[in-house]
ChimeraX commands (.cxc) that place a marker at each C-alpha (Angstrom):
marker #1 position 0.00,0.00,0.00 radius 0.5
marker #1 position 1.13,3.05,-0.67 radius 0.5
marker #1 position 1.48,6.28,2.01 radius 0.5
marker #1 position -1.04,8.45,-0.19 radius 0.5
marker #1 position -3.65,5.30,0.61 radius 0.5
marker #1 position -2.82,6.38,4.45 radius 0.5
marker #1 position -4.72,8.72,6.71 radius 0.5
marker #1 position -3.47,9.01,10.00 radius 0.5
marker #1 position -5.92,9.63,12.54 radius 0.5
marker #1 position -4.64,10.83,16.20 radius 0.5
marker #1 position -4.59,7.32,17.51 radius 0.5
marker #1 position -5.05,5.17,14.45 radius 0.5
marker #1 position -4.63,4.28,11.27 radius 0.5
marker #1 position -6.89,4.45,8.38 radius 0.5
marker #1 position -6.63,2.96,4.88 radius 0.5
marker #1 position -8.32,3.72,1.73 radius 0.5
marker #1 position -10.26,6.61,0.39 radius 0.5
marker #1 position -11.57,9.13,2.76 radius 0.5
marker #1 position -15.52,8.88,3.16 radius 0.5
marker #1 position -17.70,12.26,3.55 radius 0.5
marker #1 position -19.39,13.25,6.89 radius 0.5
marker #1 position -22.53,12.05,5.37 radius 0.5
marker #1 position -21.71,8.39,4.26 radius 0.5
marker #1 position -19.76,8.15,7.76 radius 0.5
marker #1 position -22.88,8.55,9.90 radius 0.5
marker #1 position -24.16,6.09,12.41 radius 0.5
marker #1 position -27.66,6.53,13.69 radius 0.5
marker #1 position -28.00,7.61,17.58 radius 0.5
marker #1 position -29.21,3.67,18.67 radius 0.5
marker #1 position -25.80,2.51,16.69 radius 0.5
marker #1 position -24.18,5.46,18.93 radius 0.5
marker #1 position -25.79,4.02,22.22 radius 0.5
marker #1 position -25.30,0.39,21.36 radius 0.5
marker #1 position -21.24,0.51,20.72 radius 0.5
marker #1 position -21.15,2.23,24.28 radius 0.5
marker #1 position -23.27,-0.60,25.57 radius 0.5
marker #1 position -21.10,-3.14,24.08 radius 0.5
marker #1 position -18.08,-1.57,25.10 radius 0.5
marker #1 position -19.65,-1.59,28.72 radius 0.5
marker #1 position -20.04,-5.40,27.82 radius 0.5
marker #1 position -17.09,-6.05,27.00 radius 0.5
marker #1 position -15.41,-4.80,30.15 radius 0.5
marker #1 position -17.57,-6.71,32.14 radius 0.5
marker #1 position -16.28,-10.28,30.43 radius 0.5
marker #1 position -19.27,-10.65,28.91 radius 0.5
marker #1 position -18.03,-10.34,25.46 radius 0.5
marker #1 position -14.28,-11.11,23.67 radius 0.5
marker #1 position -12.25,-8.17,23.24 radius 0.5
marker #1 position -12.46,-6.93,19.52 radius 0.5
marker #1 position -9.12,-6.66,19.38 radius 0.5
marker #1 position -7.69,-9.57,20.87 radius 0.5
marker #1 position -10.26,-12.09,20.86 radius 0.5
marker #1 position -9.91,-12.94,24.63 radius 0.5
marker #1 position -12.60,-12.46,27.27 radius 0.5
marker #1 position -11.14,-9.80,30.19 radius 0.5
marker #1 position -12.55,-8.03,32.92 radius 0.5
marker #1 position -12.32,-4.51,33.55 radius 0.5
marker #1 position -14.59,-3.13,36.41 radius 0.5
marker #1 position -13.88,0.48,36.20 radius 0.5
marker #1 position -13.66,0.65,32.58 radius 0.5
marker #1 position -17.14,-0.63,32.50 radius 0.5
marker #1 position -18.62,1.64,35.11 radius 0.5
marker #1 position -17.04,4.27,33.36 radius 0.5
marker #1 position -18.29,3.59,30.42 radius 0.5
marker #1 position -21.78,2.63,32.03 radius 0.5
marker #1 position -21.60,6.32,34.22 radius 0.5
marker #1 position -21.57,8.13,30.52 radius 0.5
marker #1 position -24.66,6.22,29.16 radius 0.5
marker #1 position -26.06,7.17,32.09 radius 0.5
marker #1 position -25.12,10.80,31.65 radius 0.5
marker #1 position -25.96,10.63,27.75 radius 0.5
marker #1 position -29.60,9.12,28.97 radius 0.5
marker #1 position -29.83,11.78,31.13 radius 0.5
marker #1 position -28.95,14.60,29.02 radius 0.5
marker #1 position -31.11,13.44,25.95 radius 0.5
marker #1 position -34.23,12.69,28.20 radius 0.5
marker #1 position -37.41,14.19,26.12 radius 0.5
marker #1 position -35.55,14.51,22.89 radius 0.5
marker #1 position -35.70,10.90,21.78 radius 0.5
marker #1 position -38.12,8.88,20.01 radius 0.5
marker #1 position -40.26,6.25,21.32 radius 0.5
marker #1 position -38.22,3.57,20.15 radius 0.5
marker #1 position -34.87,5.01,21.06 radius 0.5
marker #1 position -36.16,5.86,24.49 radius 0.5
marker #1 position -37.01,1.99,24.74 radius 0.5
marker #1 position -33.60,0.80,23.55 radius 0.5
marker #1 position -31.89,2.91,25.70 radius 0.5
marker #1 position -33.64,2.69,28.97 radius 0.5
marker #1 position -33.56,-1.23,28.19 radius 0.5
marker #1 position -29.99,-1.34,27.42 radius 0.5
marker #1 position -29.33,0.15,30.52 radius 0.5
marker #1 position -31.25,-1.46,33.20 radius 0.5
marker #1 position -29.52,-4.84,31.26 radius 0.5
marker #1 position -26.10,-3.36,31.53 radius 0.5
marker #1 position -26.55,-2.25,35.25 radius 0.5
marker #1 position -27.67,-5.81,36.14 radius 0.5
marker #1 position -24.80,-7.05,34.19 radius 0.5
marker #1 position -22.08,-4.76,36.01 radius 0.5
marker #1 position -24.14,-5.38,40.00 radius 0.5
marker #1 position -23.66,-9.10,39.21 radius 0.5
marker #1 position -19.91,-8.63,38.36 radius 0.5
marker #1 position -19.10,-7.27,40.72 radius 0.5
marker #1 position -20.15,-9.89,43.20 radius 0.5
marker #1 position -18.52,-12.62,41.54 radius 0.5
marker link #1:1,2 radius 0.2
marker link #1:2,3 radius 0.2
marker link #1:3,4 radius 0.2
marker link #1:4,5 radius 0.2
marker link #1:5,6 radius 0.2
marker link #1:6,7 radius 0.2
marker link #1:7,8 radius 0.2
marker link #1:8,9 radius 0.2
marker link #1:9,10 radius 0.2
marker link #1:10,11 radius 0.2
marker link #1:11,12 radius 0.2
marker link #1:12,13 radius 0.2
marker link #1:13,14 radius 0.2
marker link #1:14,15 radius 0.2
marker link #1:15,16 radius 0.2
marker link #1:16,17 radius 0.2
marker link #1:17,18 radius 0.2
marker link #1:18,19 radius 0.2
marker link #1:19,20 radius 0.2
marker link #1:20,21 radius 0.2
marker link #1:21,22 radius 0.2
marker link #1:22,23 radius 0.2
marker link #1:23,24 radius 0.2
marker link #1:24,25 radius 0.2
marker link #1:25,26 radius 0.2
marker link #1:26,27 radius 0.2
marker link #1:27,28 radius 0.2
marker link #1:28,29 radius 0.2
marker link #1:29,30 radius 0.2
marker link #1:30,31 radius 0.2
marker link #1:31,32 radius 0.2
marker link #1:32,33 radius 0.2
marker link #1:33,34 radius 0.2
marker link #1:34,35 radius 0.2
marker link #1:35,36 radius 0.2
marker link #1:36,37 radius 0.2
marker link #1:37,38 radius 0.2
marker link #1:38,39 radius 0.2
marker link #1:39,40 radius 0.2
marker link #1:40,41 radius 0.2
marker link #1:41,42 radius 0.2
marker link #1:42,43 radius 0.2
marker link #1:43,44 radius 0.2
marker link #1:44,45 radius 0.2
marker link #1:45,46 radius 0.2
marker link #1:46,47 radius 0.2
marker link #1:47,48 radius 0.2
marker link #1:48,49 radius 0.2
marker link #1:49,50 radius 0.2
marker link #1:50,51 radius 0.2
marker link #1:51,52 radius 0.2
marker link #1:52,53 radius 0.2
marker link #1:53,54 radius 0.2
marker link #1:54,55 radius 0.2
marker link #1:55,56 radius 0.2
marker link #1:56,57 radius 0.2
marker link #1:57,58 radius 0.2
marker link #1:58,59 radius 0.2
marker link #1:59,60 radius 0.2
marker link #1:60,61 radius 0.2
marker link #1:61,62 radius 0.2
marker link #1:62,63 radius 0.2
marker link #1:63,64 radius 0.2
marker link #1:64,65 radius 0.2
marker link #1:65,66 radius 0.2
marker link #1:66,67 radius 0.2
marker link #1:67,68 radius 0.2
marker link #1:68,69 radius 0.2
marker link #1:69,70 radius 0.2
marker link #1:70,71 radius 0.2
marker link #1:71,72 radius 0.2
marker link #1:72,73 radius 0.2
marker link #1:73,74 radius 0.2
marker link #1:74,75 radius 0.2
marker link #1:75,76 radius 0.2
marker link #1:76,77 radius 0.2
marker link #1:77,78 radius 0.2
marker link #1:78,79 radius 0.2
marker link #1:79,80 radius 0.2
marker link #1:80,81 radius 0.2
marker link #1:81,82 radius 0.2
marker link #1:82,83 radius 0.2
marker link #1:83,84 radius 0.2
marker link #1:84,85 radius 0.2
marker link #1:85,86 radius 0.2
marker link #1:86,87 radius 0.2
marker link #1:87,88 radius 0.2
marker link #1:88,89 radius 0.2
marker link #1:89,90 radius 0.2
marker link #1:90,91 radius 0.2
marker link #1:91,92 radius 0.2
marker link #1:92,93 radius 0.2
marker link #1:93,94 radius 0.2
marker link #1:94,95 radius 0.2
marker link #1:95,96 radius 0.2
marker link #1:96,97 radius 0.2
marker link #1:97,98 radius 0.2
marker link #1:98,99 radius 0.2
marker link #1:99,100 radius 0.2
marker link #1:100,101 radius 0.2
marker link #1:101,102 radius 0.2
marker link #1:102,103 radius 0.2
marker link #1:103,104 radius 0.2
view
């Protein structure tokens, strides 16, 4: 590949053409649901992405479950139906999740 194929980002690397704003976009439950996997992930309840092994991080994933928490917070009244149900489901799912890892 050559280095004109390259576009260095801050903390990674990214190949291939450059995409415009628009055809990057993720919708606002995509947003919410790669937070709630990342919470999920911490927990041990998924692999890692990167290495394929199952770890435990407890305050990653309360971190990470404190700013959903925040981001539900801060977006309360300005959602739709169905994003208000994803979100407050995801949540009370993810909060289970992280009470019952931390007693193990």
């Amino acid at each position: 590949m050559s280095s004109g194929d390259e576009k260095r980002g801050e903390t990674f690397v990214m190949r291939g053409e450059a995409r415009s704003a628009s055809e990057e976009s993720i919708s606002f439950s995509t947003f919410v649901v790669g937070l709630g996997t990342a919470v999920l992930i911490h927990l041990g309840g998924a692999p890692n992405p990167e290495t394929g092994q199952t770890e435990k991080d407890l305050p990653l994933a309360r971190q990470n479950l404190d700013l959903l928490s925040m981001l539900r917070a801060k977006t309360r009244g300005n959602l739709t139906a169905e994003e208000e149900k994803l979100f407050d489901g995801l949540l009370a799912d993810l909060r289970l999740r992280y009470v019952e890892a931390t007693k193990r």
